[in-house]
N, C-alpha and C positions, 0 to 999 in steps of 0.2 A: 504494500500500500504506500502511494506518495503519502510523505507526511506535511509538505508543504510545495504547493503547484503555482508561479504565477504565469500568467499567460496574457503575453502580449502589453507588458507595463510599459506606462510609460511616465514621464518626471520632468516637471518644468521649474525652474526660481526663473519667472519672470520672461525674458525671452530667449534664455537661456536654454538649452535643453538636455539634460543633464543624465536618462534616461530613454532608452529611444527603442520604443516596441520589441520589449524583452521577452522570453520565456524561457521558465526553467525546471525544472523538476526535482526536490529532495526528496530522495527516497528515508522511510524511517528507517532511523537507528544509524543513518549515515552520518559521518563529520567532512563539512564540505569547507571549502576554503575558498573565500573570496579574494584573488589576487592581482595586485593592478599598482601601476605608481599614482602617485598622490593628484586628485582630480576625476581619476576612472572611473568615479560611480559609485564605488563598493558600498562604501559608509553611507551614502546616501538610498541606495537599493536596502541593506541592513535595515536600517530606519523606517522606511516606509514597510516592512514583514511583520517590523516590531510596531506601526502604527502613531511613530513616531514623526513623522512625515505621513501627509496623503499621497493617496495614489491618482493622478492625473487620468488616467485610463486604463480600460485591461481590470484584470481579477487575480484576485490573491486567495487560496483556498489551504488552511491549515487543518489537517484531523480530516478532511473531506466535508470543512464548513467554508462555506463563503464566508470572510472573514473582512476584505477592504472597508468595509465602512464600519465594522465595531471599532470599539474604544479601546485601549494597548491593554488596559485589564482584563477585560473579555476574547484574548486572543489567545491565551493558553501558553503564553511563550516568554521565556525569562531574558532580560537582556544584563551583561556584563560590563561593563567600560572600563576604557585604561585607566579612567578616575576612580579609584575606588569608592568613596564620598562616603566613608564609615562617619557614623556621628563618635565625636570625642568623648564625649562624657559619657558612653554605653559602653557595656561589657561586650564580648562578641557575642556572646549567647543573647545579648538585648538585640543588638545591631541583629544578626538573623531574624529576631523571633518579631521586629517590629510591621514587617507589613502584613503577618499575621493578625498580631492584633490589632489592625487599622481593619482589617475586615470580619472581626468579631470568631474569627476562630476561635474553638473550645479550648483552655488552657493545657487539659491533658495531650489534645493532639499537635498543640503548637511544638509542646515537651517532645513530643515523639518524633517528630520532624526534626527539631535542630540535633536531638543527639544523633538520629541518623545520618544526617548531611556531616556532624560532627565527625562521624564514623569513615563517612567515605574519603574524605580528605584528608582523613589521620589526625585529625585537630583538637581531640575532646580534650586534651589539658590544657588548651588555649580559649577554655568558653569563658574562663571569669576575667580577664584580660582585658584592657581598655587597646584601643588601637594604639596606642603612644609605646605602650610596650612592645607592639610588632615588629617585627622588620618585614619590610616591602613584598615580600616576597608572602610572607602570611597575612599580610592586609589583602592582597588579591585571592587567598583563600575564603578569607569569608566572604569576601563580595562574589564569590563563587558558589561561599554556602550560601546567601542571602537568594540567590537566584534557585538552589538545587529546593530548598526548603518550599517553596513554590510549587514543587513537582510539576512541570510545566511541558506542555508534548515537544516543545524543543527548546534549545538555551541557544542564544545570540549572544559572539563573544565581539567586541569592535574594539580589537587591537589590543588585547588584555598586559599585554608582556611587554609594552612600548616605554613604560613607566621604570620598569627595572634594568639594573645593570647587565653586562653580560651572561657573567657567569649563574646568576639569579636567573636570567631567562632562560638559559639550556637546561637547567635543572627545573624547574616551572613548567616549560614545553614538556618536558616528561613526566613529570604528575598530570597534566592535562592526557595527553595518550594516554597513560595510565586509566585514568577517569572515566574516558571516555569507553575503553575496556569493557569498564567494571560495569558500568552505567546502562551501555547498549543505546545512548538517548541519542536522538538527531541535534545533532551541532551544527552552527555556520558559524564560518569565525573567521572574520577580517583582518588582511594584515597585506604589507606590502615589503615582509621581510621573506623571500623567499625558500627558506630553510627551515623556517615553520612551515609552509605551507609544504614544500616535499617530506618532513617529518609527519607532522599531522593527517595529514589530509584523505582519505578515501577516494576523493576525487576531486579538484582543484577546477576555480571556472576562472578563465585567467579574463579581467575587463580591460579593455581600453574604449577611448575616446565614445562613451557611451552604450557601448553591444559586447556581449559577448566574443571573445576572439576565439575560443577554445573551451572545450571541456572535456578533462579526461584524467587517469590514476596520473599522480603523481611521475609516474617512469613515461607514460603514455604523453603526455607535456613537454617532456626532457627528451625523449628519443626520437618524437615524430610531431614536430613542432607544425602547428596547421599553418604559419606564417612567418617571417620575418621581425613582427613587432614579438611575435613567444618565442623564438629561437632566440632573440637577444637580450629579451627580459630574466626568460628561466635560467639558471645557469650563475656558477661564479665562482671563476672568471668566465665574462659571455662570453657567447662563439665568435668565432675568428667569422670575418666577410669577405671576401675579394669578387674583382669580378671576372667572369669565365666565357669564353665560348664553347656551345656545347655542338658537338655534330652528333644527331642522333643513325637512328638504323644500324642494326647489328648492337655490335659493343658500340655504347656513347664514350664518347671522349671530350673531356674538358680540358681545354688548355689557358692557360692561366696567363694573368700579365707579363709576367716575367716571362713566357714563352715557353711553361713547363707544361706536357701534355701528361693527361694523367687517365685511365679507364675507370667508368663508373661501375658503380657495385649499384645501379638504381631501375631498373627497367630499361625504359625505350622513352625520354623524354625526347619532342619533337627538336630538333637543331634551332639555333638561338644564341643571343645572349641572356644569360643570368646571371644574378649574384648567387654565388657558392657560398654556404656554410657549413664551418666544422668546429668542433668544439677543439679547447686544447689537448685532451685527454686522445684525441683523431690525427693529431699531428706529433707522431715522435721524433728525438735527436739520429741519428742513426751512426752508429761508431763499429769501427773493424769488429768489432765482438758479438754483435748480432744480426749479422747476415743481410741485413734488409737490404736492400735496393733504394736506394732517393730518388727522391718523387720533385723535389730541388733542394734547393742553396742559399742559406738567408747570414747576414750578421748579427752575432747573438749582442743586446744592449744589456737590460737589468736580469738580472738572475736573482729569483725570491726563490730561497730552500726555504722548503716549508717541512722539512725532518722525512716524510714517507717519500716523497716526490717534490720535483722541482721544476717552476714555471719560468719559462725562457720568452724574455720581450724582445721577438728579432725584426730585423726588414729582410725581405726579398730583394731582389734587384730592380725589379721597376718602384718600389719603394712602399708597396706595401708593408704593414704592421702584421705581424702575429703572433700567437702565443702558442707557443709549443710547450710538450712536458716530456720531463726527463727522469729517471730514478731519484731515490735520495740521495744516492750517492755520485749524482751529477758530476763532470769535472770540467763541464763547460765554465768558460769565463769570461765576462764581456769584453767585447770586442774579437771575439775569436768567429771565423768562419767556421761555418755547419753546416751538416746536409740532413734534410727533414724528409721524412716518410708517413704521404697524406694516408689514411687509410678509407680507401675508396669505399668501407663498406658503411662509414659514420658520414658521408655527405651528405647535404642538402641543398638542394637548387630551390631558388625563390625567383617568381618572374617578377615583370614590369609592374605590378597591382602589390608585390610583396605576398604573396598565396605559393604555399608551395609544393612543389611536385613530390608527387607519391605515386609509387607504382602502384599497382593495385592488382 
């Protein structure tokens, strides 16, 4: 069963339009990830699910109710924010238990709600606690329990982890997968860091400039990008670009600025020019010791060891930029000449519209 369907929304501030005949589908018990850089839409699609925002046009169906024109109370759905807004002077166990008793819940069932949300989070010695004694990291706990304690047919998370530091959020992203685990409940959850979104996500709807660009598993995003704007957003470090001409029939062959021809591992794309993408993990160093064959010759500049592997900022000869990777135990150094090895089976051709080809 969808647990939440909009169909054909759409979102105006004025003559703006911000929003642009959308449709989607949550399935229940999914955790979906809204991703996009800052303006996409996300937070403002969130908002109007959460009834926080109207909906300009189109239907919004939660539980398999029409839901667009209820009230955010009556929608059955908890929202989180990066603000946690705990009141100061309440224990946690208050701060959960109070939008309970704003709707005249029975005292005993409030009890039984907060120790279980207590429960799932691992939080119960932190119920008599005012916020001041939290750290960051357990104030987004309760605004997690505030929401769970709700029991609500899905929770809206809008960038919950943007508030804490590094290390607090890589540990935080895994109590949430954790949660979401334990919980089985449909999540949407907004962010435009995308590391949460390939950690978390069951399936990822990448936004831009108003519409949907993409939707798909987290690997499905990364490996088989539907365009140009998700081949260089997914990814980090993004994929390398250059531009190519392709001569299709039989084996395609792309040959590259620098004059380097290379066979595709892609189908039968029609002959053309296109922009070629590959990520760097597709472009290796190639040294007397592994046999490879080079595919060209670039000049390596910055060299980042990052301890398992090492990313090399080189040019080509026609002057293209790219980033190759190399072991950890690299022994390139800048400024030294290289010879790179594409692997024709990580390519991606993007045409003139930025759409890109997929054999089928």
């Amino acid at each position: 069963m969808a647990d939440i369907e909009l169909a054909n929304v759409s979102k105006s501030f004025g003559t703006e339009r911000v929003i642009d005949n959308l449709s989607l589908v949550v399935n229940s018990g999914e955790l979906i990830v809204f991703l996009g850089p800052s303006g996409s839409g996300k937070s403002t699609l969130l908002r109007m699910i959460a009834g926080l925002e109207s909906i300009d046009s189109g239907t919004l169906t939660i539980g398999g109710k029409r839901s667009e024109h209820l009230a955010p109370g009556q929608r059955g759905v908890a929202m989180v924010f990066q603000n946690y807004a705990l009141y100061p002077h309440m224990t946690v166990r208050e701060n959960m238990a109070f939008g309970l008793h704003n709707i005249r819940m029975a005292s005993d069932e409030i009890e039984r709600r907060v120790h279980e949300a207590a429960r799932i989070l691992e939080m119960g010695e932190l119920l008599g606690r005012r916020p001041a004694q939290l750290s960051g990291g357990q104030r987004q706990r309760v605004a997690i329990g505030r929401a769970i304690v709700k029991e609500p047919k899905a929770f809206l998370f809008d960038e919950p982890l943007s508030n804490l530091d590094a290390a607090l959020r890589v540990r935080t992203r895994v109590e949430l997968a954790e949660l979401h685990q334990r919980m089985k409940a449909t999540m949407i959850y907004v962010t435009h860091d995308q590391t949460e979104a390939m950690t978390l996500a069951d399936r990822i709807v990448v936004l831009h400039d108003r519409k949907i660009e993409q939707i798909g598993t987290p690997m499905e995003v990364y490996l088989r990008p539907a365009s140009r704007f998700v081949a260089g957003f997914v990814g980090s470090p993004g994929m390398n670009f250059m531009q190519a001409d392709v001569s299709g029939g039989g084996q395609a062959i792309a040959r590259l600025g620098d004059g380097a021809a290379m066979p595709l591992d892609i189908g039968n794309p029609a002959s053309g020019s296109y922009e070629l993408g590959i990520r760097p993990e597709g472009i290796r160093v190639v040294n007397s010791g592994n046999g490879k064959a080079a595919t060209t010759h670039a000049k390596a500049g910055v060299v980042e060891r990052l301890g398992e592997r090492t990313l090399i900022y080189c040019t080509l000869k026609d002057g293209t930029e790219v980033i190759a990777q190399d072991g950890g135990r690299s022994e390139v150094s800048p400024g030294d000449d290289i010879s790179l090895d594409f692997d024709s089976s990580a390519v991606h051709l993007f045409d003139r519209f930025g759409q890109a080809y997929h054999s089928h």
